[in-house]
N, CA, C and O atoms as a GROMACS GRO file, in nm:
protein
  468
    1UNK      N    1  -6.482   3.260  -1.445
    1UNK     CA    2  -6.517   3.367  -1.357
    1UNK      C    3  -6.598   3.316  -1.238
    1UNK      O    4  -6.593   3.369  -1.127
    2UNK      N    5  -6.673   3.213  -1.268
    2UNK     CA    6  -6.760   3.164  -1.172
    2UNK      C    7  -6.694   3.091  -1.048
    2UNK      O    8  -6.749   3.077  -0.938
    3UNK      N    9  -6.540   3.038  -1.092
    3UNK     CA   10  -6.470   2.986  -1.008
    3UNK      C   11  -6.399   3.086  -0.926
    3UNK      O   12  -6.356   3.040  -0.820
    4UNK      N   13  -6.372   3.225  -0.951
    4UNK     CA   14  -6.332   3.268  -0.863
    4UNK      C   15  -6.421   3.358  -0.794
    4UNK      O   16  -6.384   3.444  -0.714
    5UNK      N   17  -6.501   3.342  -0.817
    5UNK     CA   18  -6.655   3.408  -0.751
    5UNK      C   19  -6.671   3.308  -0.605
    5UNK      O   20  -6.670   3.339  -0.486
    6UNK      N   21  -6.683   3.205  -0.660
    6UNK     CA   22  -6.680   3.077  -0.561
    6UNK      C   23  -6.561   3.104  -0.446
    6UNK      O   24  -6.580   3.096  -0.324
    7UNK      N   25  -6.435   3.136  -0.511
    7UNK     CA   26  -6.370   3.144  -0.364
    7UNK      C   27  -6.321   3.350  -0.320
    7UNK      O   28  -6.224   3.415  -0.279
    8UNK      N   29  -6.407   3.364  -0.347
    8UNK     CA   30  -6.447   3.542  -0.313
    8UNK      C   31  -6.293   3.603  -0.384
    8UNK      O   32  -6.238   3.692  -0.320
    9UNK      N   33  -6.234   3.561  -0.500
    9UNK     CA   34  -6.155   3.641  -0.594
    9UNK      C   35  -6.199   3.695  -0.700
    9UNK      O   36  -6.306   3.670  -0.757
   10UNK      N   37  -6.122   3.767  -0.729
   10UNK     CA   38  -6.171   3.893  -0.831
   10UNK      C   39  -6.019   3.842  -1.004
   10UNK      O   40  -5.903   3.800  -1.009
   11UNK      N   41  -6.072   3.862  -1.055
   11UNK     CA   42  -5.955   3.841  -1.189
   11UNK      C   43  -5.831   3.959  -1.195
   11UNK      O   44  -5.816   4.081  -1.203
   12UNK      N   45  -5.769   3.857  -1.187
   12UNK     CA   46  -5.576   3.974  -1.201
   12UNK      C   47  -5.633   4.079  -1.291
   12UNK      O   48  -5.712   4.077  -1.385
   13UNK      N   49  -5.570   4.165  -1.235
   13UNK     CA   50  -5.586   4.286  -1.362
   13UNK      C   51  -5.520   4.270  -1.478
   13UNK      O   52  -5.480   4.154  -1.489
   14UNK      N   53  -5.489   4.347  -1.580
   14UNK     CA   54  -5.421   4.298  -1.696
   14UNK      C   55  -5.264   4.446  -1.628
   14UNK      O   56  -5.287   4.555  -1.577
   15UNK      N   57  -5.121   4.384  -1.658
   15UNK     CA   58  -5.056   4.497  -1.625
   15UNK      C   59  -4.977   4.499  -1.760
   15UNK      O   60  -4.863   4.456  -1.784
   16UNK      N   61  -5.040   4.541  -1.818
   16UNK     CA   62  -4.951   4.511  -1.983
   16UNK      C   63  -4.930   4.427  -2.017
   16UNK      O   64  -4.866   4.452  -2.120
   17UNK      N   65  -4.941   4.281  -2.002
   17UNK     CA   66  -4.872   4.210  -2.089
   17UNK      C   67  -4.974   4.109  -2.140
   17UNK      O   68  -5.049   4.031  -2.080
   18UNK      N   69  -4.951   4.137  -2.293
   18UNK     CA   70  -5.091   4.032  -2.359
   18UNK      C   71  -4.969   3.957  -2.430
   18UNK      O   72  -4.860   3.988  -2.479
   19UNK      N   73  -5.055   3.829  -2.407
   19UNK     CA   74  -4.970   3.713  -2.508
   19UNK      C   75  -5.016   3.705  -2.658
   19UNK      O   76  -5.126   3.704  -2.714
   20UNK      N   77  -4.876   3.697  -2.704
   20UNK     CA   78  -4.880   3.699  -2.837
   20UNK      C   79  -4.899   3.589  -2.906
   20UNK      O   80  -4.789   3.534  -2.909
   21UNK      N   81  -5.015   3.494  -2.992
   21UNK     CA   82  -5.034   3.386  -3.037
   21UNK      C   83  -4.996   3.406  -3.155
   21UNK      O   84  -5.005   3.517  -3.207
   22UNK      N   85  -4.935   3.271  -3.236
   22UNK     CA   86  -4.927   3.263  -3.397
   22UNK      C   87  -4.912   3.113  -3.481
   22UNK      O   88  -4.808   3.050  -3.500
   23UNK      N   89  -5.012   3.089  -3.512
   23UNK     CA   90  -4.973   2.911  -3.522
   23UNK      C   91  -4.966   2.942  -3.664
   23UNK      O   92  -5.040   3.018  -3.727
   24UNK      N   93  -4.836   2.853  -3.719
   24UNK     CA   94  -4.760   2.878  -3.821
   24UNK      C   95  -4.862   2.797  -3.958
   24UNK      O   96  -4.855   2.829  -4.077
   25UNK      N   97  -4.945   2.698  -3.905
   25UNK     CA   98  -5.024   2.625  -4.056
   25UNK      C   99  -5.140   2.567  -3.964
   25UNK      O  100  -5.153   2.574  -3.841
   26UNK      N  101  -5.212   2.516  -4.048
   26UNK     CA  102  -5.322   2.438  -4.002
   26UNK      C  103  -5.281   2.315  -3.918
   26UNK      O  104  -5.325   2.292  -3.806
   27UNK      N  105  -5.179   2.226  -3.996
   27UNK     CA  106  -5.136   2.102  -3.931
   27UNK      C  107  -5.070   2.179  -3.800
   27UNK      O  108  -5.083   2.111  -3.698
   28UNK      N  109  -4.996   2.315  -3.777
   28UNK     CA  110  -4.954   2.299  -3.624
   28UNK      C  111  -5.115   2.374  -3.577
   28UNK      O  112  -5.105   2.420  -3.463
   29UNK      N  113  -5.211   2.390  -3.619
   29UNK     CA  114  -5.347   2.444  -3.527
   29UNK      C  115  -5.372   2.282  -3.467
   29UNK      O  116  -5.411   2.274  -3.350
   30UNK      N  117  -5.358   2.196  -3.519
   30UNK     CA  118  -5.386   2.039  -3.530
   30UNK      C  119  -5.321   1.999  -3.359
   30UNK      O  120  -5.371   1.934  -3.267
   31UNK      N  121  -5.207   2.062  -3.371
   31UNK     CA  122  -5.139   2.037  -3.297
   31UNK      C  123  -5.148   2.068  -3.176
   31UNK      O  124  -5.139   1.993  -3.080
   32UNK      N  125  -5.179   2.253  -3.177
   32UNK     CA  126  -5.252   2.344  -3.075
   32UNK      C  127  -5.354   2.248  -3.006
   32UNK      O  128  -5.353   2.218  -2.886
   33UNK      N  129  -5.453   2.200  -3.114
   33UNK     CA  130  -5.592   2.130  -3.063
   33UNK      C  131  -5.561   1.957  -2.981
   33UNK      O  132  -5.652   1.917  -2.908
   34UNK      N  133  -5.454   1.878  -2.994
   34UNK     CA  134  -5.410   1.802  -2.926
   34UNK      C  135  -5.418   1.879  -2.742
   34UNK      O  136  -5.478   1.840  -2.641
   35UNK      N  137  -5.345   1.977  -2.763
   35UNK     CA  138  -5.279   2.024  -2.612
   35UNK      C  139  -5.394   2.034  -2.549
   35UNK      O  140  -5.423   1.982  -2.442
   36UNK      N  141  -5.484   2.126  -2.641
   36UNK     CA  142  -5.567   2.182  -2.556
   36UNK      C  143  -5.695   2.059  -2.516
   36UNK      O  144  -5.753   2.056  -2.407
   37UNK      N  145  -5.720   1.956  -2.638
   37UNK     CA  146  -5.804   1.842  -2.560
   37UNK      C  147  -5.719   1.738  -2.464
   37UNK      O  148  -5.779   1.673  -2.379
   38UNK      N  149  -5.582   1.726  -2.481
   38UNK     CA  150  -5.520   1.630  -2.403
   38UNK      C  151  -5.523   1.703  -2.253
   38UNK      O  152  -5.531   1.650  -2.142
   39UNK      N  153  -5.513   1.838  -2.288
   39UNK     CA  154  -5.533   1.888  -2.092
   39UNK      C  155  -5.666   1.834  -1.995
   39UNK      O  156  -5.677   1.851  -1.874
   40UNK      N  157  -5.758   1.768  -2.083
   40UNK     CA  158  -5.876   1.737  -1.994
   40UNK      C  159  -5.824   1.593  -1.917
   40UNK      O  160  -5.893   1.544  -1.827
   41UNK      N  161  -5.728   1.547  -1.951
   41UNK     CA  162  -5.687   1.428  -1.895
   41UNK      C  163  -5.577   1.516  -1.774
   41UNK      O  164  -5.584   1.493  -1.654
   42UNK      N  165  -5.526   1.568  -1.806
   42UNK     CA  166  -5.442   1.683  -1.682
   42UNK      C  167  -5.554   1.698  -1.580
   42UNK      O  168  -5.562   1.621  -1.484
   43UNK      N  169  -5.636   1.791  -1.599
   43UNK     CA  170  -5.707   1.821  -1.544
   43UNK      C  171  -5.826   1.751  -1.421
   43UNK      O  172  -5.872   1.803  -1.319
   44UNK      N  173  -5.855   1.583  -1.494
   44UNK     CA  174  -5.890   1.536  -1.403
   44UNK      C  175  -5.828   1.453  -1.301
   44UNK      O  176  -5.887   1.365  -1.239
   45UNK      N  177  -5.692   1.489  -1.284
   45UNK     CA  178  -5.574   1.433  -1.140
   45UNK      C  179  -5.599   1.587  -1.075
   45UNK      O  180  -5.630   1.584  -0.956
   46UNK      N  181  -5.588   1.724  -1.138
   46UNK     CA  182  -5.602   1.817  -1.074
   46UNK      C  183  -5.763   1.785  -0.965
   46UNK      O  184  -5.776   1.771  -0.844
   47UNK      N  185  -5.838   1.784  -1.050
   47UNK     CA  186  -5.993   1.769  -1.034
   47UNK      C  187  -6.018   1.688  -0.860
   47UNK      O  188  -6.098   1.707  -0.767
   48UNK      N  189  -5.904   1.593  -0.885
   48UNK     CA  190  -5.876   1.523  -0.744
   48UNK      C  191  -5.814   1.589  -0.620
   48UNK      O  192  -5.831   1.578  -0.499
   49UNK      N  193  -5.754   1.643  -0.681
   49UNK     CA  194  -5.585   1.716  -0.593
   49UNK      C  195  -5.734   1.815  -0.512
   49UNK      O  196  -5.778   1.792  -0.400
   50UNK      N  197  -5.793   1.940  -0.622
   50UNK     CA  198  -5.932   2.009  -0.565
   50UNK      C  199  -5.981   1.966  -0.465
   50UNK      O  200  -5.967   2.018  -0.354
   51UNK      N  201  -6.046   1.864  -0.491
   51UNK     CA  202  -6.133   1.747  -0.356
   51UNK      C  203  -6.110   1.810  -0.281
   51UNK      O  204  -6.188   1.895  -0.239
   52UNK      N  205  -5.988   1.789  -0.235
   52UNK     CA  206  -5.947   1.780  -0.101
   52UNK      C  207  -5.921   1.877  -0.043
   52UNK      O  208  -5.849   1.866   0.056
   53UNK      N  209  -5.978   2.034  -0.089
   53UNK     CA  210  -5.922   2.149  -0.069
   53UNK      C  211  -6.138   2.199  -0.089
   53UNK      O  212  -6.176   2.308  -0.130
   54UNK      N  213  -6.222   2.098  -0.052
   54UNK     CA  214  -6.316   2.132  -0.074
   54UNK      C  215  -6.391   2.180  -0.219
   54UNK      O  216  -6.495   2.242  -0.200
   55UNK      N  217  -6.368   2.168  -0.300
   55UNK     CA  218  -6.376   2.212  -0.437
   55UNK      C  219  -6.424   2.135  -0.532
   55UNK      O  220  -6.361   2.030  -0.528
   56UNK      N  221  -6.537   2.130  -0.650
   56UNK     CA  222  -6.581   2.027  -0.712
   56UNK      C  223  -6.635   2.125  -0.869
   56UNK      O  224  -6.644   2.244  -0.898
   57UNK      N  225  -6.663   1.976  -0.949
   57UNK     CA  226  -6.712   2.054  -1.071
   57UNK      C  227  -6.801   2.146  -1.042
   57UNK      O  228  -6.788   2.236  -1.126
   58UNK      N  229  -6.890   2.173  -0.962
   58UNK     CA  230  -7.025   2.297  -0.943
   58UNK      C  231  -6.922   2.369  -0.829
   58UNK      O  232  -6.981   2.435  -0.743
   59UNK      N  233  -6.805   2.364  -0.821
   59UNK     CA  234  -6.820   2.447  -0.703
   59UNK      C  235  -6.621   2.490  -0.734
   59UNK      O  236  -6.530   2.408  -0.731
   60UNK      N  237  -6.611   2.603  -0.755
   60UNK     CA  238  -6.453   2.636  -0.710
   60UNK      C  239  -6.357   2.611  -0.790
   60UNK      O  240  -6.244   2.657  -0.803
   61UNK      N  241  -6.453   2.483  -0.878
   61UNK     CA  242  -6.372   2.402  -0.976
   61UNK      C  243  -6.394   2.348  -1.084
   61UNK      O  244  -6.339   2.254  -1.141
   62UNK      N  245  -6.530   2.451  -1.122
   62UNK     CA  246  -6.568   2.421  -1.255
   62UNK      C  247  -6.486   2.395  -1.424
   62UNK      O  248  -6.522   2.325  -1.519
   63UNK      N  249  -6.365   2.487  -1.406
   63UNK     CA  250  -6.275   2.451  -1.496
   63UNK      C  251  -6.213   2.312  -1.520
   63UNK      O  252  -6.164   2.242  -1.608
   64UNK      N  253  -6.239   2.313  -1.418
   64UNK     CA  254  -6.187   2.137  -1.435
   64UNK      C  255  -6.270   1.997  -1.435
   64UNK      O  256  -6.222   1.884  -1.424
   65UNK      N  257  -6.380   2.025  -1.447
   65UNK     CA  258  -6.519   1.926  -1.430
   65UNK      C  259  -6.470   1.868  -1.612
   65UNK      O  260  -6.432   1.941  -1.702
   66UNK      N  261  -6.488   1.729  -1.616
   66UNK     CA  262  -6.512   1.678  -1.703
   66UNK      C  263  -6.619   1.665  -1.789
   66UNK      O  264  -6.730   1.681  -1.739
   67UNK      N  265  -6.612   1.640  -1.906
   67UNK     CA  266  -6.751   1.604  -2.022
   67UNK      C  267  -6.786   1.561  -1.931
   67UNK      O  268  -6.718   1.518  -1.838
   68UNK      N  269  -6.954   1.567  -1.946
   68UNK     CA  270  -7.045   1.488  -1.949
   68UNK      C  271  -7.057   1.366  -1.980
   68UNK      O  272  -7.122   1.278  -1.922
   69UNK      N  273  -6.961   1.357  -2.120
   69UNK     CA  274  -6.935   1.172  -2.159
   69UNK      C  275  -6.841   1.109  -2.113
   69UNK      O  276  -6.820   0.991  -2.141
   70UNK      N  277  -6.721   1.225  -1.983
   70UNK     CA  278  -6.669   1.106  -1.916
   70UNK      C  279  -6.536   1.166  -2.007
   70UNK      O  280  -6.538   1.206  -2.123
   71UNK      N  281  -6.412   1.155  -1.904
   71UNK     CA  282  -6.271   1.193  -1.960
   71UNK      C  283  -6.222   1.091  -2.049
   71UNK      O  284  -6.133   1.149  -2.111
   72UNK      N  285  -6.228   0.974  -2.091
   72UNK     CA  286  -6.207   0.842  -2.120
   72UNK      C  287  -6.282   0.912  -2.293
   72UNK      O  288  -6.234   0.962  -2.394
   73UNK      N  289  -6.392   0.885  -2.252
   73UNK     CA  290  -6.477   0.888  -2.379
   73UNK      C  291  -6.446   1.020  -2.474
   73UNK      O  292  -6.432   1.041  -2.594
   74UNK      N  293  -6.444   1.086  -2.369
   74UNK     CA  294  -6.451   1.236  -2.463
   74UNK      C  295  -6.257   1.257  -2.555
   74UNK      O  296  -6.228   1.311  -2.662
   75UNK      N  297  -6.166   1.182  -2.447
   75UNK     CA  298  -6.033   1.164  -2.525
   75UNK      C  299  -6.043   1.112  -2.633
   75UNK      O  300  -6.002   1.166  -2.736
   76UNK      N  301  -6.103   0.993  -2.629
   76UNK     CA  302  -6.105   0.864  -2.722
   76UNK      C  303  -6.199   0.970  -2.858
   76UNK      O  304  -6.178   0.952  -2.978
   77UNK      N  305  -6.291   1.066  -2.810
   77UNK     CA  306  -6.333   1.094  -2.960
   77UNK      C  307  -6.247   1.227  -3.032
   77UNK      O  308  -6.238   1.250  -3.152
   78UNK      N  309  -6.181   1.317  -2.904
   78UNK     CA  310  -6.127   1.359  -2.973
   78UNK      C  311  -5.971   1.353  -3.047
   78UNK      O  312  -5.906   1.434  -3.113
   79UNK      N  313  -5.951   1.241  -3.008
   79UNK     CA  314  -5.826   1.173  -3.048
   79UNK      C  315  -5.888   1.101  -3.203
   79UNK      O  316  -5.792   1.067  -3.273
   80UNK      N  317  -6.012   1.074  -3.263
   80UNK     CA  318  -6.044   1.024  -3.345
   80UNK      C  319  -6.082   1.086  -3.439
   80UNK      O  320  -6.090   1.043  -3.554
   81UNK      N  321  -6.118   1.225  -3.391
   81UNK     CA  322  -6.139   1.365  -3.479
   81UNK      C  323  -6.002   1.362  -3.562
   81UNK      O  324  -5.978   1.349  -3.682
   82UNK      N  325  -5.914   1.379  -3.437
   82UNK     CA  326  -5.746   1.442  -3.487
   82UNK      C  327  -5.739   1.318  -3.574
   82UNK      O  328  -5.759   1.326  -3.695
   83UNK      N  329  -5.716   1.228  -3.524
   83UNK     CA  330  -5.661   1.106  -3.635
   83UNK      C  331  -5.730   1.072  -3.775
   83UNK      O  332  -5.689   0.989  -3.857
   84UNK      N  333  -5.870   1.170  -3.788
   84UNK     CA  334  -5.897   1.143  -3.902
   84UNK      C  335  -5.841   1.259  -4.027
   84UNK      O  336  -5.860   1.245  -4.148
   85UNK      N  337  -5.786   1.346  -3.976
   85UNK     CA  338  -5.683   1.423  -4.105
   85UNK      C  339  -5.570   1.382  -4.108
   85UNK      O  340  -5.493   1.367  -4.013
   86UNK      N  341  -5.552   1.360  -4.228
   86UNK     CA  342  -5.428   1.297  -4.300
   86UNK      C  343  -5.371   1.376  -4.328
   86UNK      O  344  -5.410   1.456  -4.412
   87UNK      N  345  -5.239   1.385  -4.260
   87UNK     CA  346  -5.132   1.432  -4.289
   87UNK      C  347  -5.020   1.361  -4.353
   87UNK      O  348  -4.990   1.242  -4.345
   88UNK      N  349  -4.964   1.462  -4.420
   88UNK     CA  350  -4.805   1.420  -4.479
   88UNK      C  351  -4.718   1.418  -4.340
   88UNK      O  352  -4.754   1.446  -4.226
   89UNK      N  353  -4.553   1.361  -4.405
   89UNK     CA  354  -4.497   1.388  -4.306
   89UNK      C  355  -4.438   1.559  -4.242
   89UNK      O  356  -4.390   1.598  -4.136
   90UNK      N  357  -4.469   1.617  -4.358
   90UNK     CA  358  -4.469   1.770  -4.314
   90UNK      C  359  -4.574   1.830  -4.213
   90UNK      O  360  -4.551   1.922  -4.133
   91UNK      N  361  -4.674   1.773  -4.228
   91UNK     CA  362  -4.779   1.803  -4.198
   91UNK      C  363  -4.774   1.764  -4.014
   91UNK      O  364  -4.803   1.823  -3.909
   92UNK      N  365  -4.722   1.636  -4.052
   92UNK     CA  366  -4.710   1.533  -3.909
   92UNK      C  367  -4.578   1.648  -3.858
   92UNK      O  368  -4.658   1.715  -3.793
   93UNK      N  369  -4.489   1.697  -3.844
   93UNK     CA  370  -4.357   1.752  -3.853
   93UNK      C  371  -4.427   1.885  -3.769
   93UNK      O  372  -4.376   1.923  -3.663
   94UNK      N  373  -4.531   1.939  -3.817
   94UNK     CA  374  -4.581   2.084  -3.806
   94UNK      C  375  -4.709   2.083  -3.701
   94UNK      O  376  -4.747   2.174  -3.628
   95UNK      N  377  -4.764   1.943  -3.718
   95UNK     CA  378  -4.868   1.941  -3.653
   95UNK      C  379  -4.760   1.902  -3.459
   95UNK      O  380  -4.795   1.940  -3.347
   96UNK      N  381  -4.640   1.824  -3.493
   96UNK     CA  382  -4.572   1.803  -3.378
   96UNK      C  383  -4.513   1.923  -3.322
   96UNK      O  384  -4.486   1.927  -3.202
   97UNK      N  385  -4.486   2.049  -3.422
   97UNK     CA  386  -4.447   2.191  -3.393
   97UNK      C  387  -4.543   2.228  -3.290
   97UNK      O  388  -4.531   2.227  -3.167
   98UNK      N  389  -4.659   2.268  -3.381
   98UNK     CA  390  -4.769   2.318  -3.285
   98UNK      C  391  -4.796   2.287  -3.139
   98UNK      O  392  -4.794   2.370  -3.048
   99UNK      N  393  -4.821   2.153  -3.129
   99UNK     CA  394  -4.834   2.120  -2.980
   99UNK      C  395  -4.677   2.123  -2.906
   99UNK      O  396  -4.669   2.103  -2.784
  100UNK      N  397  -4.576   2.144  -2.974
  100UNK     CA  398  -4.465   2.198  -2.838
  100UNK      C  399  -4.500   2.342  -2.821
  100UNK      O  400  -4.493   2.376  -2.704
  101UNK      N  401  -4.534   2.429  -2.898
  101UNK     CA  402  -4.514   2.556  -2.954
  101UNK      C  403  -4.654   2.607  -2.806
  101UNK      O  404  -4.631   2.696  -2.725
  102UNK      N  405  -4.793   2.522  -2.808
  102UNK     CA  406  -4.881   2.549  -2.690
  102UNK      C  407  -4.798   2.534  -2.629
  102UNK      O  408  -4.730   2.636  -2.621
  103UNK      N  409  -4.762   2.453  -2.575
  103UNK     CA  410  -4.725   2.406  -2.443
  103UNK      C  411  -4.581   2.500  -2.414
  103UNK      O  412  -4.560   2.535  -2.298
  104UNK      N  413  -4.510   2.528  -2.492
  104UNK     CA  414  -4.450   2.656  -2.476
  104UNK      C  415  -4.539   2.803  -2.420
  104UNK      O  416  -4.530   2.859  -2.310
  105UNK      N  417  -4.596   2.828  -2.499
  105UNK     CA  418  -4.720   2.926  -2.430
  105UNK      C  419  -4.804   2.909  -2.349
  105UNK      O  420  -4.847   3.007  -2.287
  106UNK      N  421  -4.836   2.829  -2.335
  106UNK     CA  422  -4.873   2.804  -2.186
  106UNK      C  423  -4.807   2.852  -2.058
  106UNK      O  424  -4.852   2.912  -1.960
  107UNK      N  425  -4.687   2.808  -2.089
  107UNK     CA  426  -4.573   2.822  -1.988
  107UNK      C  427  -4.524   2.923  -1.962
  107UNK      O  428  -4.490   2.962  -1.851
  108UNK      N  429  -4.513   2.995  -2.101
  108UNK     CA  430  -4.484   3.132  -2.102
  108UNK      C  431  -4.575   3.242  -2.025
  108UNK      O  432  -4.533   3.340  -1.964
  109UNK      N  433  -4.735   3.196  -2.045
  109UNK     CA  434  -4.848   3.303  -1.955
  109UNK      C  435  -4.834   3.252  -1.777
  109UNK      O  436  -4.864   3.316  -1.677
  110UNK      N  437  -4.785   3.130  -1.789
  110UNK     CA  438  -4.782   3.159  -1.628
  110UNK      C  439  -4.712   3.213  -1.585
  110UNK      O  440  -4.734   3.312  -1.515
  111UNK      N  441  -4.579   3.155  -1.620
  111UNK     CA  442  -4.447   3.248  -1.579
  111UNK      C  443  -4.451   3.397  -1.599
  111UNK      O  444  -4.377   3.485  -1.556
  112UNK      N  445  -4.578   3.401  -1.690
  112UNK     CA  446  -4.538   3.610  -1.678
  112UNK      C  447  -4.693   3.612  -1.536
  112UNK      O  448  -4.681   3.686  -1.438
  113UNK      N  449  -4.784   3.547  -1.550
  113UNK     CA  450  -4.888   3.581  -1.452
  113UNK      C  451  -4.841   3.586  -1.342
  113UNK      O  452  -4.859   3.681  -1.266
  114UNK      N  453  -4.757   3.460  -1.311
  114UNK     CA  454  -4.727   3.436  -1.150
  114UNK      C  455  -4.575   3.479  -1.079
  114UNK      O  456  -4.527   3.455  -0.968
  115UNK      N  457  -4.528   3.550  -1.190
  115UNK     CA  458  -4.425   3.611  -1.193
  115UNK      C  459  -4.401   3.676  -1.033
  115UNK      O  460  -4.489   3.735  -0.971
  116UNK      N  461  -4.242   3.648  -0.976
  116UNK     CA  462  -4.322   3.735  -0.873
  116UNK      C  463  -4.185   3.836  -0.809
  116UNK      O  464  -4.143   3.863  -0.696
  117UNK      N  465  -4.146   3.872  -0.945
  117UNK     CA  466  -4.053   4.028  -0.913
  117UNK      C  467  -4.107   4.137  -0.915
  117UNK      O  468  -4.042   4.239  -0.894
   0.00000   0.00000   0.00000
């Protein structure tokens, strides 16, 4: 909210359409949680692209400001979190579900946000 305060916007209204979440097991939540820490590495090429449009972690572009410990570091631990549950290969199978299954929804809320019929 603070980021669009920063550039004098107000939040889309809601026009009906709420996304529907459902992660099928723990190993695909596993999976969910890949997407959502691997986006901080997305985020800091965005973080750049910002720059140049005037925009920074305190400013316009707080969503995209990195840890404190640094995009590098903060991957590396949460890549060490994930790698420390052991999965079966079902598990591995479901946990690979999950993170297509975000990244499907993801895709799905923009395309309905930025929709433009």
């Amino acid at each position: 909210m603070h980021d669009l305060a920063d550039l004098g916007a107000r939040p889309p209204t809601a026009h009906g359409w709420r996304p529907s979440l459902h992660v099928a097991s723990p190993a695909a939540a596993l999976g969910w949680h890949y997407v959502a820490e691997g986006s901080t590495l997305g985020a800091a090429v965005l973080l750049k692209a910002a720059a140049a449009l005037g925009l920074h972690g305190r400013y316009g572009a707080r969503h995209l400001a990195p840890s404190p410990l640094g995009v590098a570091e903060y991957w590396r631990r949460a890549r060490e979190r994930l790698d420390a549950v052991a999965l079966d290969s079902t598990g591995q199978s479901q946990a690979c579900a999950g993170a297509s299954d975000a990244f499907q929804f993801v895709r799905r809320c923009v395309d309905e946000e930025f929709s433009f019929e």
